[in-house]
C-alpha positions, 0 to 999 in steps of 0.5 A, spaced: 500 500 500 502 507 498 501 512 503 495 517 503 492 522 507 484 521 509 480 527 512 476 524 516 469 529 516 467 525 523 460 529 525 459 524 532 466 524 534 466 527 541 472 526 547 466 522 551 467 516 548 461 513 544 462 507 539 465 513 534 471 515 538 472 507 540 472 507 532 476 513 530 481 511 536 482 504 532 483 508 526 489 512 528 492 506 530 491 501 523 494 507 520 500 508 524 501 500 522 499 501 515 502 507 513 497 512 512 496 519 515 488 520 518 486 526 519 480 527 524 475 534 523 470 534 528 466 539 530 467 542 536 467 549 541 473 552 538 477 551 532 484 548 533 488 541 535 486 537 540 491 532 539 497 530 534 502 524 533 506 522 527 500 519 523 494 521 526 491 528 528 484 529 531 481 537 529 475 541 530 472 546 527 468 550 531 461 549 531 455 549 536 452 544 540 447 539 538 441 540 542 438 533 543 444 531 546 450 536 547 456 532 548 456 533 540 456 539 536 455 540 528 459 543 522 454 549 521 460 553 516 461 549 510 465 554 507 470 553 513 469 546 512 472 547 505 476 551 506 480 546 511 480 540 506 483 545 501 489 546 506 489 539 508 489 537 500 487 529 502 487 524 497 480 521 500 475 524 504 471 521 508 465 522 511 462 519 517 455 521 518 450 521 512 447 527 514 449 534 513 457 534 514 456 528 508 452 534 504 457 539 505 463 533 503 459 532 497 459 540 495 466 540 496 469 543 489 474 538 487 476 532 483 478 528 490 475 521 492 470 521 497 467 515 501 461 515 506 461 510 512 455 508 515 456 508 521 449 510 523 442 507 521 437 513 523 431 508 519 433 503 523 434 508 530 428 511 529 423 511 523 422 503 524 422 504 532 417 509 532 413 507 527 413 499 526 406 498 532 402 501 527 406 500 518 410 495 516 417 497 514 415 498 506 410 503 508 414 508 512 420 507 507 415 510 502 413 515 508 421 516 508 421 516 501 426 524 503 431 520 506 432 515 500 432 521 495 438 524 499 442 517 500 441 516 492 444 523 490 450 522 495 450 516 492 452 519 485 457 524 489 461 518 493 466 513 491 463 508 496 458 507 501 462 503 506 456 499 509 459 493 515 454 489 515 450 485 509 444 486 512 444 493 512 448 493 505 441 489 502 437 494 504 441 500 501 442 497 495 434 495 494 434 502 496 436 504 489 444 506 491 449 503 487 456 504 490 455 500 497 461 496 500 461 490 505 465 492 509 465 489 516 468 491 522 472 488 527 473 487 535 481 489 538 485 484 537 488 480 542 483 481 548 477 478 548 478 470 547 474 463 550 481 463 555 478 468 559 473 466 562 473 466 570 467 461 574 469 465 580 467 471 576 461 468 575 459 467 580 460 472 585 455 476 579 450 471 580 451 472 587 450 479 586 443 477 582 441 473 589 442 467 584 446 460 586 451 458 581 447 453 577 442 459 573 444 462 567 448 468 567 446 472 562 449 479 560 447 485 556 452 491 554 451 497 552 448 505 552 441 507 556 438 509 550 432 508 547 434 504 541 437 499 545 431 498 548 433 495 554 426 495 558 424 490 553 431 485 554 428 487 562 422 485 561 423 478 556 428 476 562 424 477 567 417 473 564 422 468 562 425 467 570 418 465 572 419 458 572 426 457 572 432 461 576 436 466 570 440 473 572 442 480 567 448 483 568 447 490 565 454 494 563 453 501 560 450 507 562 447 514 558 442 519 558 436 514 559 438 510 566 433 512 569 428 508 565 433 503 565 432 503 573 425 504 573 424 497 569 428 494 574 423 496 579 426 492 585 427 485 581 433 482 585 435 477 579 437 484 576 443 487 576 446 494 574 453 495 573 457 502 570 461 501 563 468 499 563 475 502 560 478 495 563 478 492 555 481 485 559 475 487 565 470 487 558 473 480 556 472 477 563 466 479 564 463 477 556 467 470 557 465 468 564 457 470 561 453 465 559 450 468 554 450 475 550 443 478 551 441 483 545 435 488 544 438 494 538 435 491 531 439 498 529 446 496 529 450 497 523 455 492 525 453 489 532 461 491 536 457 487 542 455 481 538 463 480 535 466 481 541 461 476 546 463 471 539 470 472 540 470 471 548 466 463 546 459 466 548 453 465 544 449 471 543 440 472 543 438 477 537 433 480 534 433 477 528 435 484 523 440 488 525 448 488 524 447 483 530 443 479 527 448 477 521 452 475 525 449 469 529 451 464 525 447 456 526 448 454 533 452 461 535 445 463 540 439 463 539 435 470 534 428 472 537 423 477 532 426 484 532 422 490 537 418 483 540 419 482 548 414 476 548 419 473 542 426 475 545 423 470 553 421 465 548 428 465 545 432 465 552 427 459 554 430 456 548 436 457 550 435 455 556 432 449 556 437 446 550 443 449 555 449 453 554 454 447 552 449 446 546 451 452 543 460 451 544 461 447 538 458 452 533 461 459 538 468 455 540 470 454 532 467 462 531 471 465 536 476 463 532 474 467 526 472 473 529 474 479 525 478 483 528 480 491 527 487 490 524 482 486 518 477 492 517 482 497 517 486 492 511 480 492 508 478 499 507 485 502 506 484 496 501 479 498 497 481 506 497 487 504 495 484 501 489 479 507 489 485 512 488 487 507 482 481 508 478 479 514 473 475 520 477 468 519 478 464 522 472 460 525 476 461 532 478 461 535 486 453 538 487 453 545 486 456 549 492 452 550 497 448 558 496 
């Protein structure tokens, strides 16, 4: 591979952390491996350098905060954001939203590829979710038809659409676009492995369930936010405990805790615990569960999914989503997406059938999980091959008046 210079155009990257930060911290490092030179442009309070080293740069350009969530700001100046891609002069830009920061790249006057990365489903997070109890997904894509018309016009602008999952490229190749990639992500190597699981660990956190070491230990990570709909996990765990002993450890925190706990209520079969920086914590813990429990049917590739089948636990889905696609035969059990009385049915299963039923299948795919060095070698693959074509016969769209 030749060295290049990509300009990551990252919207929803904020020093909080989140899945996007965890991201661009991989990327930086897959760069310094291969090669490349990354350049992180985020929105932020104040234009300058947040940090820098030989092959990876995060910067902000200054713009307000987002008002749903402020831990995130937006690009509100697109002739500074042009002008700091001219200066920079990428040989690919990114753009890491398919919002307007992906408008605003396509906009961009230069013949310089460009790549959008689907980091985000907002069909799936929102739409679906809001709408599902009342039309069928065909009905609110027509009623969304907008969106599909702003996906298909950045479609013509971008080299490629970098989709990580075959779920979700289906449903944006059926959508009319052109351009998508299959491009999978992958878990940090080295950390989560079958090895690390601990039966002590296991069953101190079914004591702290209030449950003896013979119940299912199951686990659940991830933010308290709506789209992970951990209520529903709650309650399908919960009506599936009636009649045999099963105890939820919840890893992970946000800005919906508080319905979080009161789904809770006073189940002492239940227990929450705050989020982790310790990636070897992480591992044990994902290692010593029984199983992963999962509620999001919007997950572009399902991180959650990939790093429980690296650490040789099965997983219960739903059974769309970047989660679901990886759920291979007899890694765990899917269940019928946004649907609780399905999702305690499929950990019944589970339960009945038993964890060892599922080790043959988890144990050969731990081995096979991918991992971020084989992301970042694909990507940069695909740039590279990208770099080598004629430019793109379209033009930029217009400038922005």
């Amino acid at each position: 591979m030749r060295p290049m210079r990509i300009v990551d155009v990252c919207a929803f990257y904020t020093p909080a952390g989140g899945g996007v930060k965890t991201y661009v911290e991989q990327k930086l490092r897959a760069a310094e491996r291969f090669g490349h030179e990354v350049i992180i442009l985020a929105p932020g309070d104040t234009t300058g350098t947040v940090s820098s080293s030989r092959h990876g740069t995060v910067e902000t350009l200054a713009g307000p905060r987002f008002p749903l969530d402020r831990r995130y700001g937006y690009f509100n100046d697109e002739k500074a954001l042009h002008a700091r891609l001219d200066a920079l002069a990428p040989d690919l830009v990114e753009a890491s939203s398919p919002w307007g920061s992906a408008a605003m790249v396509a906009r961009w006057q230069s013949p310089t590829p460009r790549a959008l990365i689907m980091h985000a489903d907002p069909l799936s997070a929102y739409a679906y979710r809001w709408f599902s109890p009342v039309a069928s997904e065909a009905m609110i894509d027509r009623g969304f038809d907008w969106y599909w018309r702003h996906l298909r016009r950045l479609d013509k602008k971008f080299d490629i659409i970098v989709s990580a999952s075959p779920g979700l490229s289906g449903r944006l190749t059926a959508g009319g676009l052109h351009r998508v990639a299959t491009i999978p992500m992958g878990v940090t190597g080295g950390v989560f492995s079958p090895t690390m699981r601990d039966t002590g660990l296991r069953e101190r956190l079914l004591e702290r369930c209030e449950l003896g070491p013979d119940a299912l230990l199951l686990l659940g990570v991830g933010r308290h936010a709506p789209e992970k709909r951990w209520p529903m996990v709650i309650e399908a765990v919960t009506a599936a405990s009636y009649d045999r002993p099963i105890g939820l450890v919840i890893i992970g925190d946000g800005r919906h805790q508080a319905r979080v706990v009161k789904a809770v209520a006073h189940n002492p079969h239940i227990h929450l615990m705050a989020p982790t920086s310790d990636r070897a914590m992480l591992a044990r813990l994902y290692a010593s569960a029984d199983a992963l429990v999962h509620g999001c049917e919007a997950e572009t590739f399902g991180m959650c999914a990939a790093e429980s089948l690296a650490s040789g636990t099965p997983i219960i889905v739903p059974d769309s989503g970047g989660s679901s696609d990886q759920c291979g035969e007899g890694m765990g059990e899917h269940y019928k997406s946004r649907d609780g009385a399905s999702m305690a049915d499929a950990i019944r299963r589970f339960s009945d059938n038993g964890r060892g039923y599922y080790m043959p299948a988890t144990k050969a795919a731990a081995a096979t999980v991918r991992t971020e060095e084989d992301h970042f070698r694909s990507l940069f693959a695909a740039y590279e091959e990208i770099l080598s074509r004629p430019a793109l016969a379209e033009p930029p769209l217009p400038a922005h008046v």
